[in-house]
N, C-alpha and C positions, 0 to 999 in steps of 0.2 A: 504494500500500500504506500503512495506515493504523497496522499494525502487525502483529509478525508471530510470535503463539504459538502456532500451528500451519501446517499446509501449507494448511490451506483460506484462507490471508489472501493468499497469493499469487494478483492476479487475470489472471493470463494464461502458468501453468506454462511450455510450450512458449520464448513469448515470453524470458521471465526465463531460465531454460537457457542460449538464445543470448547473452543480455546480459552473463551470466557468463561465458562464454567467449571475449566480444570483450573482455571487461573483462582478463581473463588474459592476453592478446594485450598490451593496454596496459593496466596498473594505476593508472597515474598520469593518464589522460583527463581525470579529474574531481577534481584534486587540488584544485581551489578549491572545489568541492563543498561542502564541510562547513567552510569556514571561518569560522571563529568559532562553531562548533555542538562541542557535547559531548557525547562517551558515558560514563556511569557503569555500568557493568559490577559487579555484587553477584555474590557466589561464598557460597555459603550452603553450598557441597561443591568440593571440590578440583578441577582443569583444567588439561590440559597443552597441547591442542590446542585445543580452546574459546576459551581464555583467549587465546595466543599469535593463534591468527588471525583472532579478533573486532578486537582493540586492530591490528593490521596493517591489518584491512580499513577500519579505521575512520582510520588516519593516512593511506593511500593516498589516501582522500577531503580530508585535511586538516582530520577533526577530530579536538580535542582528547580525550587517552579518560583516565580516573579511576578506577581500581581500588579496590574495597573488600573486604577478606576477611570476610564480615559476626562469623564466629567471635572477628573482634580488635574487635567492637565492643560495643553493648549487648546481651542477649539479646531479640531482638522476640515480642511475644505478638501472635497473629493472631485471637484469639476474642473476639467481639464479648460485651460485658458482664460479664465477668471483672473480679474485684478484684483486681489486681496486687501482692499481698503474698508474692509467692515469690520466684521465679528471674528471671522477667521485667524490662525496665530503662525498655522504653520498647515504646511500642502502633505499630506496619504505619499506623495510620491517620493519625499522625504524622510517620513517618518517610517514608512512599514522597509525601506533602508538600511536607515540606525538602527530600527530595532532587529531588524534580520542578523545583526552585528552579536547582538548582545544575547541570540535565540537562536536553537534549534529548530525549534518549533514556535510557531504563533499558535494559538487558539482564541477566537474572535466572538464573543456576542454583540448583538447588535440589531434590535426589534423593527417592524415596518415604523411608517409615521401612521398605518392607514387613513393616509386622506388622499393620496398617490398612488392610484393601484400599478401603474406603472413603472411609475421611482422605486416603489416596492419590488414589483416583480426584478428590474434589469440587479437586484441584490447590490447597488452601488458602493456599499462600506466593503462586505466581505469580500464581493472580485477586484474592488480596487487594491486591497489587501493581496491576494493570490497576484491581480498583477503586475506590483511593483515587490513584493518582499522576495528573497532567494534563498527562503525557506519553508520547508511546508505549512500547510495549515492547514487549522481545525477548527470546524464550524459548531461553535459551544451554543448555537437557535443562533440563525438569522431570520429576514425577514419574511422568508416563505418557506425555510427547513427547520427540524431538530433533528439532525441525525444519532444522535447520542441516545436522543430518547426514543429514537423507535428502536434502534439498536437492543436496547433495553429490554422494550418490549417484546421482544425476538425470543432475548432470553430468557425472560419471565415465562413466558406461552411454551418452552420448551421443557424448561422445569419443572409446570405445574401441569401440564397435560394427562391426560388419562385416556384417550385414544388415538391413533393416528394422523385422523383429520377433524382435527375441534373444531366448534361452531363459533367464529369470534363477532363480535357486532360492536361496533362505533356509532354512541348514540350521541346525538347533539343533549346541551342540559341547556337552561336560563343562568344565566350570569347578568349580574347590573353594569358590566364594563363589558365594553367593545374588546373583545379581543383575537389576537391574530390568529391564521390561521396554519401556523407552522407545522405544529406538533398530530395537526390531524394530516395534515399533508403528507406527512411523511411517515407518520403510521400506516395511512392507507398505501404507499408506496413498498413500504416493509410487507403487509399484511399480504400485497399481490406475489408480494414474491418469494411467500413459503406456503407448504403445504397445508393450508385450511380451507374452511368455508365460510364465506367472507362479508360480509354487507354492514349497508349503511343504513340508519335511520336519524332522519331531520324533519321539523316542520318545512312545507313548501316556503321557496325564499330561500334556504340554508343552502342550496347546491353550492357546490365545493365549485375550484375549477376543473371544466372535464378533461383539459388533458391530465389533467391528475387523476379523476374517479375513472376514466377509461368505462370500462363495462361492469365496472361493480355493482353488485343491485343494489338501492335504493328505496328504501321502502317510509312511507309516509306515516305510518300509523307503529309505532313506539312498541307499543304490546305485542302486537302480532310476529314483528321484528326480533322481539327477543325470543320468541319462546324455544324452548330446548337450546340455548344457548350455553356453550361453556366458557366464555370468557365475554365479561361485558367492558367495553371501554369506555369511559361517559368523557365527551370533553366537550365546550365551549369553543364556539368560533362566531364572528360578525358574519355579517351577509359579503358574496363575495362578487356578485353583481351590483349589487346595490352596497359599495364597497365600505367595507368598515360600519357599515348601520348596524344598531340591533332594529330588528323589524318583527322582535316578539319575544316575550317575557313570559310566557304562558309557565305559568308554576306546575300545570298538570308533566312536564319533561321532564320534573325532579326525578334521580334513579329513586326507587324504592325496595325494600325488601322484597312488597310482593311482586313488583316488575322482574326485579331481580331471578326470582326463581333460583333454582340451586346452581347459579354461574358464580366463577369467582369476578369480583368486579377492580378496575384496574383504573386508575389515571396518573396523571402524571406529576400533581402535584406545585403548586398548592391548592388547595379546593376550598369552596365555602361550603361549612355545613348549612343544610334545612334551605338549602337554595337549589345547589348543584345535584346535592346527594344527603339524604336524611342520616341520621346518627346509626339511627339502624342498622345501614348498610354498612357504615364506614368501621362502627365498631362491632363487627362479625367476623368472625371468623372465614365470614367470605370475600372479605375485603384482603388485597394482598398489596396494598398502596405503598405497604412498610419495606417488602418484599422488593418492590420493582424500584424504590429509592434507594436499597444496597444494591441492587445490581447495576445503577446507573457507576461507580465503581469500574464494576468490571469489564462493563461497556468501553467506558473510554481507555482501561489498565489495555486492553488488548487491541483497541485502535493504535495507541502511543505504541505499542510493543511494535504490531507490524511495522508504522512508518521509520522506527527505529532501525527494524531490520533494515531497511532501504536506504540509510544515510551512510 
């Protein structure tokens, strides 16, 4: 792996899974791994899980890791030909430079504005990043991926599986904040490209983009969606035609116990109780929220591992 800002950089999925989960077993295998190698981690938006188990997976290996909140530093302009007589302090083409200097690796967040679905989509912080830095990089959620956390997800559904082709469903919830649509994007992209049975359920108005949902089913009615399900995934996203709106807060989309039925139920974390998902749910034994937040860990321990192989 060369580098890894989306799920397509991963070249052997199945493979990597496994590697993650013997890595789990032992964390420490490869603790000479990365000695004397650096990670710099840039937060261009805030992280609690990201952050925490990016800098873990990366001292498990034994490298050094370097935090930067980029808000405590210059303001970066990323537009090529611009006269820098405003707000701006210092040019991406610069900076991701110096810092390639001081890094093995970058790893990068940095959320949409959603008010631009297209400044969104062209990812202009993270590819400005890949391309001026001469180092790789690692996409900690931009503004239309998490690959880390579908990654995750990969490995969580592998672990807790009990038949060969479980039933996973990606249900949209009510949330009071607009929010992006990364982490379902790229779950649904992970989701197609392992062996399950697969669909989506949203109120009308929720469609994703379809070159993302491709052919996955789609089904409007919540209930019917789940049923015999073994893994429920509940997340939050804005409308993505009507960009960045919410265009419904219908509280009957909370997960529930009895929606639920005997699925394990999954997200990503952080969730609002008695909004998203009832207490019920979250504190049962069918919930594995706990679960998929250690393995964000071993997600990125064995992202860093490969690209290491490769330097």
């Amino acid at each position: 792996m060369k580098k890894y800002t989306n799920i397509n950089d991963i070249p052997n999925l199945s493979e990597t899974i496994q590697q993650a989960i013997q890595l789990k077993e032992n964390p420490f295998r490869f603790s000479e791994f990365g000695k004397y190698k650096t990670l710099v981690m840039l937060f261009f938006n805030s992280s609690l899980r990201t952050r925490l188990s990016t800098e873990k997976a990366a001292k498990n290996l034994g490298m050094q890791v370097m935090v930067l909140n980029v808000s405590d530093t210059w303001n970066l302009e990323f537009e090529d030909g611009t006269i820098m007589n405003l707000n701006t302090s210092e040019h991406v083409k610069e900076a991701a430079q110096v810092i390639s200097q001081y890094a093995d690796i970058i790893a990068v967040r940095a959320f949409p504005t959603l008010k631009d679905r297209l400044k969104d989509e062209q990812e202009f912080v993270l590819n400005s990043f890949i391309k001026y830095a001469s180092v790789p990089i690692v996409n900690m959620e931009s503004s239309t991926s998490h690959p880390l956390q579908a990654l995750t997800d990969a490995i969580t559904i592998e672990e807790l599986k009990t038949k060969p082709k479980p039933k996973v469903v990606l249900s949209w919830a009510p949330h009071p904040k607009a929010l992006p649509h990364a982490v379902a994007n790229s779950f649904i992209k992970m989701m197609q490209s392992i062996d399950i049975n697969f669909s989506i359920t949203h109120p009308k108005g929720y469609e994703l983009n379809q070159e993302i949902t491709k052919n996955t089913p789609i089904n409007y009615n919540q209930e019917d969606a789940l049923k015999d399900a073994d893994f429920v995934y509940v997340k939050n996203w804005s409308s993505y035609n009507d960009y960045g709106q919410i265009l419904n807060e219908d509280t009957n989309w909370m997960m529930t116990q009895e929606k639920l039925g005997k699925a394990k139920f999954m997200h990503c974390l952080p969730v609002r109780r008695n909004v998203v998902v009832e207490d019920a749910v979250l504190d049962s034994e069918q919930s594995v929220v706990i679960q998929q937040a250690n393995n964000r860990t071993y997600a990125a321990q064995v992202v860093l591992k490969q690209i290491l192989e490769n330097l």
